[in-house]
C-alpha atoms as one frame of an Amber mdcrd trajectory, in Angstrom:
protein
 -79.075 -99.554 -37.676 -82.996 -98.629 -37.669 -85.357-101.305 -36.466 -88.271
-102.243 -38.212 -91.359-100.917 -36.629 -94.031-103.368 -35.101 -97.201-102.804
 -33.130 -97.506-103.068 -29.984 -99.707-106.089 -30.121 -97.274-107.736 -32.428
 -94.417-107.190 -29.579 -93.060-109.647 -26.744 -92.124-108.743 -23.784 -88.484
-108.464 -22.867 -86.714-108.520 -19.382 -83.918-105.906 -18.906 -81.595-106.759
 -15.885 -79.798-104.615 -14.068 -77.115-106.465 -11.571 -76.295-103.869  -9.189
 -73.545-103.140  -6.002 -72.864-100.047  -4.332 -73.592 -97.609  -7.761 -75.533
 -94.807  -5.265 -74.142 -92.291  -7.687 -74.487 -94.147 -11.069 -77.741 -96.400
 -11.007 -80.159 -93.845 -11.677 -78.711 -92.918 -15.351 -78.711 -97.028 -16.248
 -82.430 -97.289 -14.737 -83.698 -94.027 -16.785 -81.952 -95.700 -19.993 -84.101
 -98.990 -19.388 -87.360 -96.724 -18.907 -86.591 -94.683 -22.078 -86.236 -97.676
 -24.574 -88.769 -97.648 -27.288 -89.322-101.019 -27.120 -92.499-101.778 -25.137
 -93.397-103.791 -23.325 -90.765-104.260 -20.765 -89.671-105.221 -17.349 -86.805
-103.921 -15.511 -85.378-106.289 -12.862 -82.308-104.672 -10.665 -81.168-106.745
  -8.081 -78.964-105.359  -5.551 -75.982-107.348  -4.371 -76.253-106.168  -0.519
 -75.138-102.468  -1.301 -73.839-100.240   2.044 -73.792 -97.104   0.175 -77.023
 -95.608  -0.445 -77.679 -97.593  -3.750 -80.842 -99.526  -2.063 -82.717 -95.909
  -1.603 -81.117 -94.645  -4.662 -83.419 -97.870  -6.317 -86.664 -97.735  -3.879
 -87.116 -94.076  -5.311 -86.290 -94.795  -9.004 -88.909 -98.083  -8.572 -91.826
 -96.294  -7.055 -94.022 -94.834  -9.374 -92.663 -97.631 -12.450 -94.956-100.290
 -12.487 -91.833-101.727 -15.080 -89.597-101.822 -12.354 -88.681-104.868  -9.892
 -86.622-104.339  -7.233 -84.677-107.509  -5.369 -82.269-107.149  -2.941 -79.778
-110.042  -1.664 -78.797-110.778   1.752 -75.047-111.492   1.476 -72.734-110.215
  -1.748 -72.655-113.500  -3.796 -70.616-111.675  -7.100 -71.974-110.023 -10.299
 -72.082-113.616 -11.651 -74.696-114.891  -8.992 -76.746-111.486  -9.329 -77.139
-112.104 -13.090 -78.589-115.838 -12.422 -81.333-114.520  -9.928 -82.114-112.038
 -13.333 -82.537-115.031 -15.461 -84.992-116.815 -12.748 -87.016-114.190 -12.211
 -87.516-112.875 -15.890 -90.431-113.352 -17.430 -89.344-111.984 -21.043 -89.261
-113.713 -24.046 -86.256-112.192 -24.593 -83.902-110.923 -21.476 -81.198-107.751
 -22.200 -78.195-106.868 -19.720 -77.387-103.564 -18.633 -74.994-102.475 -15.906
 -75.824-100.506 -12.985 -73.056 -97.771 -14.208 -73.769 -97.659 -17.790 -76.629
 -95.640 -20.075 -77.899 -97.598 -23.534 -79.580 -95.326 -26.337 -83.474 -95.918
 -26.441 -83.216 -97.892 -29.956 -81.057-100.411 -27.948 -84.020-103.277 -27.200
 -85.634-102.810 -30.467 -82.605-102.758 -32.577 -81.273-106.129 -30.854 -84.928
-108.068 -30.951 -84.982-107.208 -34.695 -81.413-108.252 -35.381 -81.433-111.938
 -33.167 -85.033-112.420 -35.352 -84.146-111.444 -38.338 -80.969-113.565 -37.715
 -82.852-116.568 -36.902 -85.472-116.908 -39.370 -82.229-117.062 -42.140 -79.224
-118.690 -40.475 -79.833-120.298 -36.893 -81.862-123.366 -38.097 -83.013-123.856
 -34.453 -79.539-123.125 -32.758 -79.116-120.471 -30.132 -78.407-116.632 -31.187
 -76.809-114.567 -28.769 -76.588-110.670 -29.817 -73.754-107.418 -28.324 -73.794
-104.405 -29.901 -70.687-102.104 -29.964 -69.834-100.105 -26.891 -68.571 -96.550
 -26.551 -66.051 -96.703 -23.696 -65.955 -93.429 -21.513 -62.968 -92.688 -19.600
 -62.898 -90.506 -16.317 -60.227 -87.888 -18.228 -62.375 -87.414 -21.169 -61.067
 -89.865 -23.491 -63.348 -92.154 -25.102 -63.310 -95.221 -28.116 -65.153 -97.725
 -29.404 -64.946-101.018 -28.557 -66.187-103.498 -31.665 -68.184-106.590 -31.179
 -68.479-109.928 -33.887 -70.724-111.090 -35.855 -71.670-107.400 -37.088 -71.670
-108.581 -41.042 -75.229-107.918 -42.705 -77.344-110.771 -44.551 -74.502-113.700
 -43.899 -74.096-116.048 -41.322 -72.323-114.892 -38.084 -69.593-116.634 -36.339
 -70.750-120.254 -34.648 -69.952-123.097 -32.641 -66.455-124.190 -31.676 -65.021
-122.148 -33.896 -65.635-118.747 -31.705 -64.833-120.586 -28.259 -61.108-120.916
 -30.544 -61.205-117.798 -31.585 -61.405-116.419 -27.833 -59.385-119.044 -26.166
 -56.165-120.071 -28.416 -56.497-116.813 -31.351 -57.625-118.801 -34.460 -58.667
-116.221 -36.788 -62.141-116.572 -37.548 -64.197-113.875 -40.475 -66.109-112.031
 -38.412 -65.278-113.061 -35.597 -63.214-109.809 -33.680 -64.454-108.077 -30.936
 -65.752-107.992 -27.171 -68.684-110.151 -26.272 -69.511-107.851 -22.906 -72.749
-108.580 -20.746 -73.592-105.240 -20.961 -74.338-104.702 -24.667 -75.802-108.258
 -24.386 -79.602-109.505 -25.503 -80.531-113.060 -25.858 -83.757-115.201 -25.226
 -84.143-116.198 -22.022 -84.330-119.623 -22.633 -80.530-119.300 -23.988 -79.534
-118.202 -20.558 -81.420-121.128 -18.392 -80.288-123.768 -21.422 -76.931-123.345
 -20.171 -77.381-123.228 -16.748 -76.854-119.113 -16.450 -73.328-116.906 -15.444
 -70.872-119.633 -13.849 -70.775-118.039  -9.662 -67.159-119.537  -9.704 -66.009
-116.142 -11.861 -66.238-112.595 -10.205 -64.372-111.846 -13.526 -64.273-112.867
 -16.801 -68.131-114.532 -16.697 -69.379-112.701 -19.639 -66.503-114.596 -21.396
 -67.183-117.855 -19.844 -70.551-118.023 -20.845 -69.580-117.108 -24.342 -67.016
-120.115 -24.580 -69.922-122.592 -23.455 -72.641-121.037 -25.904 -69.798-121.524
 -28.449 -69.317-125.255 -27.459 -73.028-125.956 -27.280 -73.363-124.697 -31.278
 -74.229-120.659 -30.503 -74.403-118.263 -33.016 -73.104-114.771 -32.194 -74.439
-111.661 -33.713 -73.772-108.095 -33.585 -74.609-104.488 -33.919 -71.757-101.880
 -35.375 -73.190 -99.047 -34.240 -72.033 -98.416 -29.988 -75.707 -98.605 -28.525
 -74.191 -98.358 -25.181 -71.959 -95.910 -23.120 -69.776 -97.250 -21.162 -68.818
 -94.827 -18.347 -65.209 -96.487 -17.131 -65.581 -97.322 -13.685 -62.788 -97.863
 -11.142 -63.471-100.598  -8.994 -61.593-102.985  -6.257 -62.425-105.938  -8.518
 -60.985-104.853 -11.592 -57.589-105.251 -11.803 -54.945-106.669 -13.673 -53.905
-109.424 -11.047 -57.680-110.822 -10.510 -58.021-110.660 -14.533 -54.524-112.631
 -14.466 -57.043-115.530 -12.286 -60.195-115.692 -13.508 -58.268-115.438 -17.028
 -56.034-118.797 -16.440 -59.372-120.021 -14.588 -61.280-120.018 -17.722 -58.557
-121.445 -19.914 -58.109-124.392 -17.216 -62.292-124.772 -17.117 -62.191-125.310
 -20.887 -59.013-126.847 -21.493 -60.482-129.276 -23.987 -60.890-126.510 -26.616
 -57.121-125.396 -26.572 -56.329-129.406 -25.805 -57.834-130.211 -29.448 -55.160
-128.389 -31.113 -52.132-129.184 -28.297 -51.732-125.692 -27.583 -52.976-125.975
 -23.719 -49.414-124.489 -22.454 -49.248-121.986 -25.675 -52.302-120.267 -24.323
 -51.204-120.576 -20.569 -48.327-118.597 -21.392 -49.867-116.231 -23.617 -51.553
-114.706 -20.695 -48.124-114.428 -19.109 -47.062-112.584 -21.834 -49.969-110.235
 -21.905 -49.782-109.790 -18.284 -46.251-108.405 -18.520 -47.695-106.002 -21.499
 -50.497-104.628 -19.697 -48.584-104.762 -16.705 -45.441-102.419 -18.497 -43.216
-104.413 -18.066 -41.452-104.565 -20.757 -38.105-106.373 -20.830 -40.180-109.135
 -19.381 -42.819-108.542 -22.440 -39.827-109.071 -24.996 -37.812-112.149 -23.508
 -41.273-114.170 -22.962 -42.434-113.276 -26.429 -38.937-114.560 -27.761 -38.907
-117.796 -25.757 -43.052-118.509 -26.986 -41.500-117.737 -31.065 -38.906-120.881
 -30.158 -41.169-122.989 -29.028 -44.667-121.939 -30.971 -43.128-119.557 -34.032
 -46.278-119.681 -36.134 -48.779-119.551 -33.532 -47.008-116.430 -31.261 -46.835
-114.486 -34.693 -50.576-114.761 -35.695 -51.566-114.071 -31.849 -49.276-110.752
 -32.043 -50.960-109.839 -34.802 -53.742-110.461 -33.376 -52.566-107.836 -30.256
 -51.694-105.514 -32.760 -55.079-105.059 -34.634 -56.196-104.155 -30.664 -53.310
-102.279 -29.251 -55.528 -99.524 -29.188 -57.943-100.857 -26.739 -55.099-103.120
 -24.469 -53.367 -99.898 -24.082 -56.357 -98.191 -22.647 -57.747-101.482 -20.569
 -54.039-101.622 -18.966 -53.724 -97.729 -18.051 -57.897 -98.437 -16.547 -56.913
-101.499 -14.769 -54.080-100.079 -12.637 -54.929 -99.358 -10.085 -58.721-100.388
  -8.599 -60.009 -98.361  -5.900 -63.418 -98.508  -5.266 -65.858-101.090  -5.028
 -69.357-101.786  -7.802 -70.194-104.037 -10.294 -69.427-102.911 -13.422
C-alpha cells in the first residue's frame, strides 16, 4: 500500500509511543524505526516502566540529540497497560501510533496508517471511531518467521463495526472481514479514541490490546487494516508471556464482558472454549479430544464453527504455543 503524498504544511502531527521495560538490548532498533518514518512531523514518547537493566541509558543516549524524542521514566513497574495510558496523557498528536520497545516498523508505517483511518473516515465512519493495525511479520529466535493477518484489510468497503467484532473475538461469530490480530503494536488511532474510552484497562498485564478492542467494538468502533506486514515482530521471550497468565487475563476478559457472550447464552460455551484451547496449546492432547467431544454434546453447532475457526489459524496457534512455553526473561513486549 503507497500513501498519498501531502505537504508538510498539510500534515498533523502524530504521537508514536513506545512503552518500554528492561529492552537494554532491543530499544534502540524500535526508537531508530520511529525516527526513520516518513511521516513528519512527529513525537516519540518512550516511557520506561522502572527498567534495572541498562534500558534507561540505552534511552538517555538515543533521546539526546532528537528534539522528537520524550523520555519518561516511572517510579514503580505499574504493567505495559499503565505505561500505555501515561502515552495517551502526554501525547500531543492528532493522531497517536504504538510501537513496542522490541519491535522495528518500516518507514511508510505512519503515513500509510494516517492515509488509510482518513481515507476510511471521510466514506464509511459517519462520525464513529476508526481504529487501524496493519499486518505483522512475526520473527522467531530460530529463524522462522510468518505473517500474522489483521481485519478490516478489504479496499473501498466498509470494515468490520460495532458489536459485531467484540462477537467475533469473544464467542467466534464469523464476521466478513473480520479475521485477524488486533495487536497494539501495529496499532494507530486518534488520540481522542484512546482518552474516549478511558485508555488500556491497568487490571490486564495481558490481553489489554484485546480488551480495548472489545470496548471500541461495544462503543460502535470501526476497525481497519493494512495487508501488507508494516511491522517486524522480533519474538521475544519474556516472564509474562506464558500460557498459564494468557489462561487469566483470557477468562478475565470474557468475565469483564460477559454481556456480549450473555446476549447469545453462550457465557459457559466460551468459558470452556479456552479450556479447550489451553489443553491444545498446552499439548495435551487426550485432554484436547475428550473436552472437544463433551463441548459437540452440549454446543454441536457452535464447537464445529469455532474449530473451524482454529483450523483456518492452526498455523499461527501452533507457533504462539511452541513461543509461549516456556517464559524466561522479563520486557514488555
Amino acid at each position: 500500500m503507497i500513501a498519498k503524498a501531502a505537504s508538510t504544511e498539510d500534515r498533523t502531527l502524530v504521537t508514536i509511543g513506545i512503552a518500554v521495560f528492561n529492552a537494554a538490548d532491543t530499544v534502540e532498533r524500535a526508537v531508530k524505526s520511529a525516527l526513520a518514518q516518513t511521516w513528519r512531523p512527529i513525537e516519540i514518547v518512550v516511557v520506561d516502566d522502572f527498567s534495572d537493566d541498562g534500558t534507561q541509558d540505552t534511552l538517555a543516549r538515543l533521546v539526546e540529540g532528537h528534539p522528537e524524542n520524550r523520555l519518561l521514566l516511572e517510579d514503580k513497574n505499574r504493567g505495559v497497560a499503565a505505561t500505555r495510558n501515561r502515552i495517551i496523557e502526554e501525547a500531543q498528536g492528532e493522531f497517536l501510533a504504538f510501537f513496542d520497545g522490541d519491535n522495528e516498523s518500516h518507514p511508510e508505517r505512519i503515513t500509510c496508517q494516517v492515509e488509510r483511518i482518513t481515507t476510511y473516515e471521510r466514506a464509511f465512519s459517519n462520525g464513529a471511531p476508526v481504529i487501524c493495525h496493519t499486518a505483522r511479520r512475526q520473527l522467531f529466535s530460530g529463524g522462522s518467521q510468518q505473517v500474522a493477518l489483521t481485519m478490516g484489510t478489504r479496499q473501498n468497503a466498509p470494515g468490520p463495526a460495532g458489536w459485531a467484532v467484540a462477537e467475533r473475538i469473544l464467542i467466534g461469530t464469523p464476521l466478513k472481514d473480520g479475521y485477524g490480530a488486533c495487536a497494539t503494536c501495529s496499532q494507530m488511532a486518534r488520540t481522542s479514541l484512546y482518552r474516549d474510552l478511558g485508555g488500556f484497562d491497568p487490571a490486564f498485564r495481558r490481553s489489554e490490546d484485546t480488551e480495548i478492542a472489545v470496548r471500541l467494538a461495544k462503543a460502535g468502533g470501526h476497525f481497519v487494516g493494512i495487508a501488507e506486514p508494516l511491522v517486524d515482530q522480533f519474538m521475544t521471550r519474556t516472564s509474562d508471556k506464558n500460557l498459564r497468565d494468557e489462561r487469566g487475563f483470557t477468562i478475565k476478559l470474557l468475565e469483564k464482558h460477559r454481556d456480549v457472550a450473555d446476549r447469545r447464552g453462550l457465557f459457559e460455551f466460551c468459558r470452556s472454549w479456552i479450556e479447550i484451547k489451553q489443553a491444545w496449546l498446552e499439548d495435551r492432547q487426550v485432554d484436547f479430544v475428550r473436552k472437544t467431544m463433551l463441548l459437540a454434546c452440549r454446543h454441536p453447532l457452535q464447537t464445529l464453527r469455532r474449530l473451524a475457526l482454529a483450523v483456518r489459524n492452526v498455523r499461527l496457534n501452533a507457533a504462539f504455543g511452541r513461543f509461549m512455553r516456556p517464559a524466561t526473561n522479563t520486557r514488555h513486549g
